[in-house]
Each structure stands twice: as C-alpha cells, then as structure tokens.
N, C-alpha and C positions, 0 to 999 in steps of 0.2 A: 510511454517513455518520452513523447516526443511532448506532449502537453504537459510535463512533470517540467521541465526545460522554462517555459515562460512563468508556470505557475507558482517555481523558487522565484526569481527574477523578481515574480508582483509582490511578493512580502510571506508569500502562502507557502512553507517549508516547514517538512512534518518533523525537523532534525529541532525545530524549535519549542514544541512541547516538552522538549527533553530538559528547558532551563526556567526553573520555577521563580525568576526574578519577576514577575507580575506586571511589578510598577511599568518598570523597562519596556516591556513586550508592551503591555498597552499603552506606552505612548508614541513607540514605533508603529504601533498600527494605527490609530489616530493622526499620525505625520501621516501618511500617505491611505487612507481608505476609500479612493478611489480605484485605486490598485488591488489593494486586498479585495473589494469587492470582485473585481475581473479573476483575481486568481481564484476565487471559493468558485465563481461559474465554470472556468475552465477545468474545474476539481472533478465538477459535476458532467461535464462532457466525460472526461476521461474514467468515471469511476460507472458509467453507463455504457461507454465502450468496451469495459471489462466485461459487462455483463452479456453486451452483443457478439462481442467474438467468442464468448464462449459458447454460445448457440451455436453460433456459424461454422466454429472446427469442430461442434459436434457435428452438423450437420453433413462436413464434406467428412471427415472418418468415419463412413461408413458400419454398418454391421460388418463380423460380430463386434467390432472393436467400441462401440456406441453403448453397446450395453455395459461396459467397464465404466465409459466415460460417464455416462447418464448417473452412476450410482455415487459416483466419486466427483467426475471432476466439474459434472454441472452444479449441483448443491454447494461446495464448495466455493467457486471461484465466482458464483452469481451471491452467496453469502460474503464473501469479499467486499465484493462488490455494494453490497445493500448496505452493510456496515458501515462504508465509506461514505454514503451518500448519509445516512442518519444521522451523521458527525458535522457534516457541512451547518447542519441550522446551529451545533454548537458553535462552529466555528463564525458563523453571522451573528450568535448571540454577543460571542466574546468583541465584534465590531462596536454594536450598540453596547455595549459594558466600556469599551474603549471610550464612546463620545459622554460617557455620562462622567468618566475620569476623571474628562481633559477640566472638567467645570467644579469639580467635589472637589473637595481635603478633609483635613481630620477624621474623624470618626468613620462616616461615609466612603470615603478614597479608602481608609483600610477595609471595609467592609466589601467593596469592588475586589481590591487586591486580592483577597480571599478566597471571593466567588471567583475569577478569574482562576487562579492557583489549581481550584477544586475542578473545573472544568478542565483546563490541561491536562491533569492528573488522570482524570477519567477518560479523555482519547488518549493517553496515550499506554492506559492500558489496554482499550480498543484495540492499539493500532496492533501491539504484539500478537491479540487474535487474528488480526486480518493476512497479519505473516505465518501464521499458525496455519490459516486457510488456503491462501497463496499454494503456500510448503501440501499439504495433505492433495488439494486438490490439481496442482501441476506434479505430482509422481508419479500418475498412469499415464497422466499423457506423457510426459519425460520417455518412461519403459517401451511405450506404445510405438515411438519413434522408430526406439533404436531395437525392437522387435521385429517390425515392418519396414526397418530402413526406406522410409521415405523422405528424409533429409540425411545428408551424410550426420554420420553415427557420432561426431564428438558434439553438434548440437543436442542430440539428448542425452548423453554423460554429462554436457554440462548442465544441462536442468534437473539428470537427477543428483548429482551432486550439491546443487543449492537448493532442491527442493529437502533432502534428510540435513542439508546444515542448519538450515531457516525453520524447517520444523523442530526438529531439535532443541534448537536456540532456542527459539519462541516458546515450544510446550515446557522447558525447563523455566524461562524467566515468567510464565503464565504461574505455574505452584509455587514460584517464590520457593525453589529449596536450599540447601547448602551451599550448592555447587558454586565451585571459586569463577568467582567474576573475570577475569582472565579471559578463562577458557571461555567461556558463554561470550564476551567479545570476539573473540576470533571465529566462533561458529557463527555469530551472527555476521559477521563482517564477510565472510567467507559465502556466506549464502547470500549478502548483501548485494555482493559484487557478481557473485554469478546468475543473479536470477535477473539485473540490469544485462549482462553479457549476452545470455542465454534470448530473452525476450528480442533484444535489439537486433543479435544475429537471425534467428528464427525467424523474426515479422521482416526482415531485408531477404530472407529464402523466399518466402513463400510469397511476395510482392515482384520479385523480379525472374526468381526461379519454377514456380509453384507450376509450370505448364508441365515439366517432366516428373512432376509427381503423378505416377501410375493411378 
C-alpha cells in the first residue's frame, strides 16, 4: 500500500487502463518516462513483496492453521502476485510503444494506437483476476483471524467482508454476465475500500503490535 502511494504519483495507476483514449495516454507517458520507468520498478518491488509476505504469515501461523493456508492462501496471493509482475514487461512494452508515437503519424500512429488500446484491454482484464485472487486467497486468512483472535476481531470482519465483495465483483465482471453494472460498482468499490483498510490496519498491528500475538 505504501509503494502503491509514489507509484500513482510516477504516472503508473492501474485506474488508468480503465480509459481507452490511447493517443492521450501515450503521450502522457512519453511527457514524463523517466518517472514511468521508476514507477514500473517500484510495481515490481511491491508485487514481489506480496509474494514474500505471503510466505512469511504463512510461516508465523503456524500448524494446524498452515495447512488451510498452504492450500488456499499461498497459490493464490503468490498467483496475484506473478500476474502482476508478468504485466510490468507489458507495461515497459507500452513505454517504448509511447517513444515510437511521439515520432509516427498517419497510418503508423493509428496502428500504435491500437496496439496500445489492445494491450490495456488485456491488463486490465488481468487485473480483475488478480482481484478475483486477492478476494479467494485473503478469505481464510480473514476467517483464520477472527477464529484465533489474534488481532482484534473487526480486522478480520473487515477482510472478510472485502474479500466475498471483491470476489464477487471480480468473478461476476470475469463471465461478463447480465448483472446490472450498478451493483457490480458498489461491490467492487466496497471491496475496494476495504481490502485498502483492512491491509493498511492489519500491516500497522502486526508492525508495532505483533509482540502480544500469542
């Protein structure tokens, strides 16, 4: 959460795969990819951090509770995690797609535009797996909390509560079904906000409180 912070700041914000203006985006990242470059590494710390703390609170919740986690929440949030990083070389590709922009027009600039578009399009159906993954593999640990009460009990109400909104959201806009867009905003927003809440309270417990975990 805390490298999420400078990595919107460098130009690097996943809210922006969400607007298919092409041209725009890449000459925004062209204006500054120096920045953009810092923010794709810093992506890359943080989406390798996922991967390590996920070993780690396996590591300290011990058996039997490990065997839950091991089945569930290591595959999962280490899949999160690899997803994230496999997208970074997109997101370097769409750099160098930016500098070839700033110098084409006509036929070639539309044919950037495109590729560009195509590549958005596909992280950022990526990213709704990676909420999909988040959601499935933070549920046991969420239950696991507040089973074991070793953080007070409304930090894991609130994980599982954005872990079934964010799953939810995400497995419904994953099959592209019926369901009124509305609602599918509020459960994603809802899980949005709590899996930020949840994480940011959680890692301030266990960083300054964690000694009177049993």
């Amino acid at each position: 959460m805390v490298l999420n912070i400078p990595m919107g700041a460098l130009g690097k914000r996943v809210v922006e795969i969400s607007n298919y203006d092409s041209d725009a985006w890449l000459q925004k990242v062209n204006n500054n990819p120096n920045k953009y470059q810092i923010s794709i590494l810093l992506a890359l710390i943080e989406h390798v951090s996922v991967i390590a703390l996920t070993i780690m609170l396996f590591i300290v919740f011990g058996p039997p509770n490990n065997i839950i986690l091991g089945i569930v929440w290591i595959p999962f949030r280490t899949g999160e995690g690899l997803i994230q990083i496999y997208d970074e070389k997109n997101y370097w590709r769409l750099l160098n797609i930016a500098k070839k922009h700033s110098v084409t027009s006509g036929a070639e600039k539309k044919s950037l535009n495109d590729l560009s578009r195509n590549i958005l399009q596909s992280i950022k159906s990526r990213y709704k797996l990676v909420g999909f993954f988040w959601a499935i593999g933070t549920l046991p640990f969420s239950i696991l909390l507040v089973t074991y009460e070793v953080v007070p009990l409304i930090i894991g109400w609130i994980g599982i509560v954005a872990s079934i909104s964010l799953g939810f959201g995400n497995g419904i806009d994953l099959v592209k079904t019926n369901y009124k867009k509305r609602y599918l905003k509020v459960l994603l927003a809802i899980g949005g906000l709590g899996a930020i809440v949840f994480e940011v309270i959680l890692g301030g417990w266990l960083l300054f409180f964690s000694h009177i975990i049993p």
